[in-house]
C-alpha positions in Angstrom: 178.0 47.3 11.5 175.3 47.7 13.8 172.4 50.9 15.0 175.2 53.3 15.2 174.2 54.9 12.0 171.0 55.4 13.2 171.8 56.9 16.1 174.3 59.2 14.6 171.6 60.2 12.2 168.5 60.6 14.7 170.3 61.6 18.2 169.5 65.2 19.1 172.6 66.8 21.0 171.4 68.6 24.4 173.5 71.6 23.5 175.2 74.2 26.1 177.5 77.1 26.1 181.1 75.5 26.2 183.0 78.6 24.3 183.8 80.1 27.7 185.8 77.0 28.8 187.3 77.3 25.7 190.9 77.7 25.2 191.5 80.8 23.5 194.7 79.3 21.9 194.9 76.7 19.6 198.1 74.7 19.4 200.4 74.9 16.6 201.1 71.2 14.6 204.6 69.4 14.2 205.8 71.7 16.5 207.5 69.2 18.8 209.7 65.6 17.6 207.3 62.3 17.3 209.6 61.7 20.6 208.6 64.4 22.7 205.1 62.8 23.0 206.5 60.0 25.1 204.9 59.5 28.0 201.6 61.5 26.6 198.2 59.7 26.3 195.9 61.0 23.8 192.1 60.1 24.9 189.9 58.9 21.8 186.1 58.6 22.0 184.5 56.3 19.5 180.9 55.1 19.5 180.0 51.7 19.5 180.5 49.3 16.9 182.3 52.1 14.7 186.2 51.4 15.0 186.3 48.1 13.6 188.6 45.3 15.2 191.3 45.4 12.3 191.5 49.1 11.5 191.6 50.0 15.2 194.7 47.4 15.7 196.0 48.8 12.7 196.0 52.7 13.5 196.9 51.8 17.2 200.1 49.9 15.3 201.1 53.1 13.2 200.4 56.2 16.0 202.8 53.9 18.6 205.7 53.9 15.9 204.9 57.4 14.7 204.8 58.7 18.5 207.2 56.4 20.4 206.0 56.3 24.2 202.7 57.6 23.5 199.9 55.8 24.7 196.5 55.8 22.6 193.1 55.4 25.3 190.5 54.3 22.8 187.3 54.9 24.9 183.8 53.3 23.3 180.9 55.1 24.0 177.5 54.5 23.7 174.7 56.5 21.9 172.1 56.6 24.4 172.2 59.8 25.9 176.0 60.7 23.9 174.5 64.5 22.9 174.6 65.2 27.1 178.1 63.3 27.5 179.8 64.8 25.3 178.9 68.5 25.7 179.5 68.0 29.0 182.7 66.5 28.6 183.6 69.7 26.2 183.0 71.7 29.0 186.0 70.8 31.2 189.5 71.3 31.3 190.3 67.8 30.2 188.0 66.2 27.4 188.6 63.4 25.7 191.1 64.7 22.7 189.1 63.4 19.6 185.5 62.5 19.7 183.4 61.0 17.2 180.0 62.8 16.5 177.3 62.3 14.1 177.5 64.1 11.3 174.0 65.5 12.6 175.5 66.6 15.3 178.8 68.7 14.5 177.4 72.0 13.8 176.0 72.2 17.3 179.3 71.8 18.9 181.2 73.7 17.0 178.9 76.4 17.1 179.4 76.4 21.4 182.9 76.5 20.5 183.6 73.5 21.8 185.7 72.1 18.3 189.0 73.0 17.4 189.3 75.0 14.2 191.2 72.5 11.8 191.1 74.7 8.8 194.6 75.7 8.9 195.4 71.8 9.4 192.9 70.2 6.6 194.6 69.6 3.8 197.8 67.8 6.1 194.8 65.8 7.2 194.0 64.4 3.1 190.9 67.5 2.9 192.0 67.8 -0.3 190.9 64.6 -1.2 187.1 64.3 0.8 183.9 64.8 -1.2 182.7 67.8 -0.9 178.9 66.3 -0.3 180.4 64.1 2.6 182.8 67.4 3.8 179.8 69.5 4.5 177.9 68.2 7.6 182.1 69.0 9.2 182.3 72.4 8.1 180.6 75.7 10.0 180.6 78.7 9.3 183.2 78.5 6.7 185.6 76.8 9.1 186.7 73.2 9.5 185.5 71.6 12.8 185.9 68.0 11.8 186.6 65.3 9.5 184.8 63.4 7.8 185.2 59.7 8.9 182.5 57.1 7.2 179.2 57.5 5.6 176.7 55.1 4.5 172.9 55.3 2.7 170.2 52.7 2.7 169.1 50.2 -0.4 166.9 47.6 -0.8 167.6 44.7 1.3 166.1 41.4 -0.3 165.4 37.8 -0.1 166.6 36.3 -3.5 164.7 32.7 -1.9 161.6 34.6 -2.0 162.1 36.8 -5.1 163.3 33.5 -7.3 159.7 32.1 -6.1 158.1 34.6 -7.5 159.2 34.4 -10.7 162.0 37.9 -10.0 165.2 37.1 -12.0 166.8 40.7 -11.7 167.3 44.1 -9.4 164.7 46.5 -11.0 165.8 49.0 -13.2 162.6 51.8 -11.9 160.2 52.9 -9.9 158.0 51.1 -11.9 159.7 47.8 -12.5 159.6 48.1 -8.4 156.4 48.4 -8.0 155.6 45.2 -10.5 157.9 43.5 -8.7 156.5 44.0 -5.4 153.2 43.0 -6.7 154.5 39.8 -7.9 155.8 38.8 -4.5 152.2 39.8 -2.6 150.6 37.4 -4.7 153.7 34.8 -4.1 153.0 31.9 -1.4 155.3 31.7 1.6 155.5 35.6 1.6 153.9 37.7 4.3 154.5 40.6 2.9 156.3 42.2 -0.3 157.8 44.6 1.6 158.3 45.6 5.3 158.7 49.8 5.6 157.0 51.3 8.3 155.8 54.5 7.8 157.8 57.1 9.6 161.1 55.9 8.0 162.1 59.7 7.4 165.8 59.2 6.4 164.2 57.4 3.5 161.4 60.0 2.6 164.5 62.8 2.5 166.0 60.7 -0.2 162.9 60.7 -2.2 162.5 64.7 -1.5 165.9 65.1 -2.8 165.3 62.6 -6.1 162.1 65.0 -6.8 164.6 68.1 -6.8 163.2 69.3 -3.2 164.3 70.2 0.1 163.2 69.4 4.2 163.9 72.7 4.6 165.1 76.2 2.8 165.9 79.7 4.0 163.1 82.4 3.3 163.5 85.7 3.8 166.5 85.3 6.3 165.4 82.4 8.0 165.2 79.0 8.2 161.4 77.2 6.8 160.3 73.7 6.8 159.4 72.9 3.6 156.9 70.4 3.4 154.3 72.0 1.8 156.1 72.1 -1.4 155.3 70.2 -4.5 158.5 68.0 -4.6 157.4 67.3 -0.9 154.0 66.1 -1.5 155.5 64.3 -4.8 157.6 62.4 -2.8 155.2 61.7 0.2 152.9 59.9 -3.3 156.0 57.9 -4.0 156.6 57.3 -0.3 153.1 56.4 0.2 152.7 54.0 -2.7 155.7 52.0 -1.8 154.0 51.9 2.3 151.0 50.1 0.6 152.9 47.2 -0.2 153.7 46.6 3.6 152.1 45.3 6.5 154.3 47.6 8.7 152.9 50.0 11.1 152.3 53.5 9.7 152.7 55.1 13.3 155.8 53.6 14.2 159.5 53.9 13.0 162.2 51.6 11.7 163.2 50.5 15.6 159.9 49.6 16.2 160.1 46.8 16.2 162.8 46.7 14.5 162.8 46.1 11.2 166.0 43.9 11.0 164.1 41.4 13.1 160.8 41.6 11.2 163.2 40.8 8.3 165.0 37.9 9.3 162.0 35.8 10.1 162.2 35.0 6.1 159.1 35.9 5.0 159.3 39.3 3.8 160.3 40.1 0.0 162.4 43.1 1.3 163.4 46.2 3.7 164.9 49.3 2.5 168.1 49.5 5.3 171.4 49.9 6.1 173.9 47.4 6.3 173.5 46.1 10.0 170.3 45.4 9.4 170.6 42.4 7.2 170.2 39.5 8.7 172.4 37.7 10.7 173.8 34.5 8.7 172.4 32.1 11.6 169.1 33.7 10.3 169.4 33.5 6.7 172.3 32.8 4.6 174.6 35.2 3.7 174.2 34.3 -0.2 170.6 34.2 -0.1 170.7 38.1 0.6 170.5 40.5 -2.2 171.2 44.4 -2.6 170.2 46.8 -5.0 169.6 51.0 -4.8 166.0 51.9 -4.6 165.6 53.1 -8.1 164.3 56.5 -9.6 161.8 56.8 -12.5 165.2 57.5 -14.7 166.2 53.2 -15.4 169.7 53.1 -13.8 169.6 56.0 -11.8 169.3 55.3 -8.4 167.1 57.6 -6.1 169.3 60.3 -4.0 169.6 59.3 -0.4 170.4 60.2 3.2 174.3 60.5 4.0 174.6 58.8 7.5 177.9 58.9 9.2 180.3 60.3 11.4 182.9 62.7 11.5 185.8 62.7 13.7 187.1 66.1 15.6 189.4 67.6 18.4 188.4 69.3 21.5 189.1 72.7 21.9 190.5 72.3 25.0 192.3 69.3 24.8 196.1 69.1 26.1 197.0 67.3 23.5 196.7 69.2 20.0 199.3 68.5 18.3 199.5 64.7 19.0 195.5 64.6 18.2 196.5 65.9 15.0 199.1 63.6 13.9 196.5 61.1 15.1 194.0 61.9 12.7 196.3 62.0 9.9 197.2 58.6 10.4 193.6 57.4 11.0 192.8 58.9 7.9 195.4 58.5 5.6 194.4 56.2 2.5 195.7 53.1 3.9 193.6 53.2 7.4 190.8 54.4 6.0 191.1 52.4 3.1 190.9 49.2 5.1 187.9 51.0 7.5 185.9 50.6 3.9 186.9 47.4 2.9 186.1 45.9 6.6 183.1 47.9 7.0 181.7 47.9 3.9 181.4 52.5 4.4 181.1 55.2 1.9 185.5 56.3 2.4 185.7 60.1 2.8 187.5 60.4 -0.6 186.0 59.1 -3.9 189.3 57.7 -4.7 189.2 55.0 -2.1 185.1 53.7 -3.2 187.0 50.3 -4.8 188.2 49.0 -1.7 184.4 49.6 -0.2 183.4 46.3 -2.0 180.9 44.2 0.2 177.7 43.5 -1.6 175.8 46.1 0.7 178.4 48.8 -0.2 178.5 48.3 -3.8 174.9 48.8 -3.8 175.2 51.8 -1.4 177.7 53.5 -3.5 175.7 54.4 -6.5 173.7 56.5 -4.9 175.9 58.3 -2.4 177.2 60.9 -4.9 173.9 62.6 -5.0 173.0 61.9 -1.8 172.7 64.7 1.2 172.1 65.0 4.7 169.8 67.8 6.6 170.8 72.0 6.9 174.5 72.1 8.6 172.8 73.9 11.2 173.0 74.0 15.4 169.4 74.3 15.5 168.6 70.9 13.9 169.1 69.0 16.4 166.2 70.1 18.1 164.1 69.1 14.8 164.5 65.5 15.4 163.7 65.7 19.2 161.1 63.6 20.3 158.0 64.1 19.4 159.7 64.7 15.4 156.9 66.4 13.5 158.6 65.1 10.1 157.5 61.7 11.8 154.0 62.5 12.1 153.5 64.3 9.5 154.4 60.8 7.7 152.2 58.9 9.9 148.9 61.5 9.4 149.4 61.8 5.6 149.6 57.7 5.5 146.5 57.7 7.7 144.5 60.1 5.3 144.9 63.3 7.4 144.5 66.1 4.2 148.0 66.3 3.0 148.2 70.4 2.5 147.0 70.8 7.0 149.6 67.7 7.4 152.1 69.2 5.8 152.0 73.3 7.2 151.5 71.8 10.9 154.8 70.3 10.6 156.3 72.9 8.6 155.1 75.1 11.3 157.0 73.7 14.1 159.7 72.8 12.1 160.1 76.5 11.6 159.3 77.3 14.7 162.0 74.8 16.2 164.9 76.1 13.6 164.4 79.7 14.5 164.7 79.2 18.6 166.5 81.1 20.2 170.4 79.0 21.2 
């Protein structure tokens, strides 16, 4: 795995009216033979680095015998700039037939009504079967818009060379065993610092709001409110904050910069808190002398709630090809395909069911945590929360740097209000 799950996470969609390109009709499934498709090509946009090598030969393998003549164009996009791509591309006549979109994203384009409505279609797609935590960010308005593909949430990243040195037998079981632990390595030679965490790593402070039973945001009197000033918020911002001072990292800077895989590889830092891709490559440190483990809560052997990154996987509204996009994601999500997409990728699987076969050492730490774990409000408007300059950000970085917490904290609540309530 690679950035993709930032990106899906962090890119703000540029979002236009597409509803009145829309078709008005939506096409009715297995309403033609599998060989009635012949000669069709159904047009699939993934992003880069998500359809891995031996999943996407396999799905390729089963839609060709399911549709014989049927051609699948897999299409790999990139994330840089995708939000502008892809609305634009919903616009036309002819869009790519299935798109995957961050699972940030998906409210905004189904609310230009540039999705297909799968409700009537979900449970021939294995609905039934997806956790409703993970189901959420695909779901608007009380309508299906999407699927939900993979998911993923960081844990703590760690150099077992570095933590045998210092004396660190075991994962810790607490907050507080944590801390201990990271003061052992800072006082352990060879390491530069305990832990690297820079300090606008907001996907990791919304975990921490959610393990102190809080929100980023809640609705107030009809609208949408950022929620910063709360006392779970501050409560986690302490928890945030105390876990910052063990690192050398920038507090004005995020995760990407520099980037904290890098930082991490050079072998002289205890741990990261990260996902998957950014371990380190095994040219850079052996693969067995890389641990994993759930940032834990104050409760020993509960993990702390986290940030559901991920995907989801839907149909353009005006795609030509409806029914064959259909059939296509039943078979890419059938237990079998998306079975092996957990085992190779080492993802959080749409349905519970299939969390076994998701059983690298990053996933099995992942996958405590990802039953409590959440993302941000399903809404169109959040996008627009994360766009550049995000006040969650530096509200992080002015708190860290001993700005008063309370004007901190209603600053960014104010725009964050301010930018949920815009007018669409």
């Amino acid at each position: 795995m690679n950035r993709r799950l930032i990106a899906a996470v962090g890119t703000a969609a540029v979002l236009v009216s597409v509803a009145a390109c829309s078709s008005s009709s939506t096409s009715s499934t297995g309403s033609s033979s599998p060989s009635s498709y012949a000669g069709k090509t159904l047009t699939v946009w993934f992003m880069s680095g998500s359809n891995t090598p031996k999943w996407t030969a396999q799905v390729q393998a089963d839609f060709e015998k399911a549709y014989p003549g049927a051609k699948l164009n897999i299409q790999v996009q990139q994330w840089n700039g995708i939000g502008q791509k892809v609305t634009t591309a919903l616009s036309e006549n002819t869009p790519p037939d299935v798109l995957e979109m961050g699972n940030t994203q998906t409210a905004g384009y189904a609310a230009t009504g540039g999705l297909m409505d799968l409700t009537s279609v979900k449970s021939e797609l294995g609905g039934d079967k997806w956790a409703p935590n993970l189901n959420n960010s695909a779901v608007f308005n009380g309508k299906q818009y999407a699927a939900p593909w993979y998911f993923t949430n960081r844990v703590v990243i760690y150099n077992k060379k570095l933590w045998t040195a210092a004396g660190l037998t075991s994962a810790p079981q607490t907050l507080t065993d944590f801390y201990a632990d990271l003061t052992k390595l800072n006082a352990t030679k060879g390491v530069s610092q305990a832990l690297y965490m820079p300090g606008e790593e907001w996907y990791t402070y919304f975990g921490m709001l959610l393990g102190q039973g809080g929100k980023i945001a809640v609705q107030q009197n009809g609208k949408w409110v950022g929620n910063l000033e709360s006392p779970e918020a501050k409560a986690a911002m302490a928890v945030y904050a105390k876990l910052q001072g063990f690192s050398k990292a920038p507090k004005d800077k995020d995760e990407a910069t520099p980037q904290q895989s890098t930082v991490f590889s050079k072998g002289d830092v205890g741990a990261e808190i990260g996902l998957s891709w950014e371990a380190p490559a095994p040219t850079a440190i052996p693969a067995d002398q890389i641990g994993y483990f759930p940032l834990p809560s104050d409760t020993a052997g509960k993990p702390m709630p986290v940030f559901l990154g991920g995907s989801n996987l839907a149909i353009a509204q005006n795609s030509q090809n409806k029914d064959l996009a259909v059939g296509f994601l039943k078979i890419a999500l059938d237990d079998k395909n998306e079975g092996e997409f957990a085992s190779e990728a080492g993802i959080v699987p749409n349905n519970p069911a299939l969390n076994s076969l998701a059983n690298t050492p990053f996933a099995q730490a992942a996958l405590p945590a990802a039953g409590q774990g959440d993302t941000t409000p399903n809404l169109p408007q959040w996008a627009a929360v994360e766009n550049t300059p995000n006040p969650i950000k530096q509200f992080m970085t002015d708190v860290l740097e001993g700005k008063d917490y309370a004007t901190a904290a209603k600053t960014a609540d104010d725009e964050i209000t301010k930018r949920l309530n815009a007018q669409q």
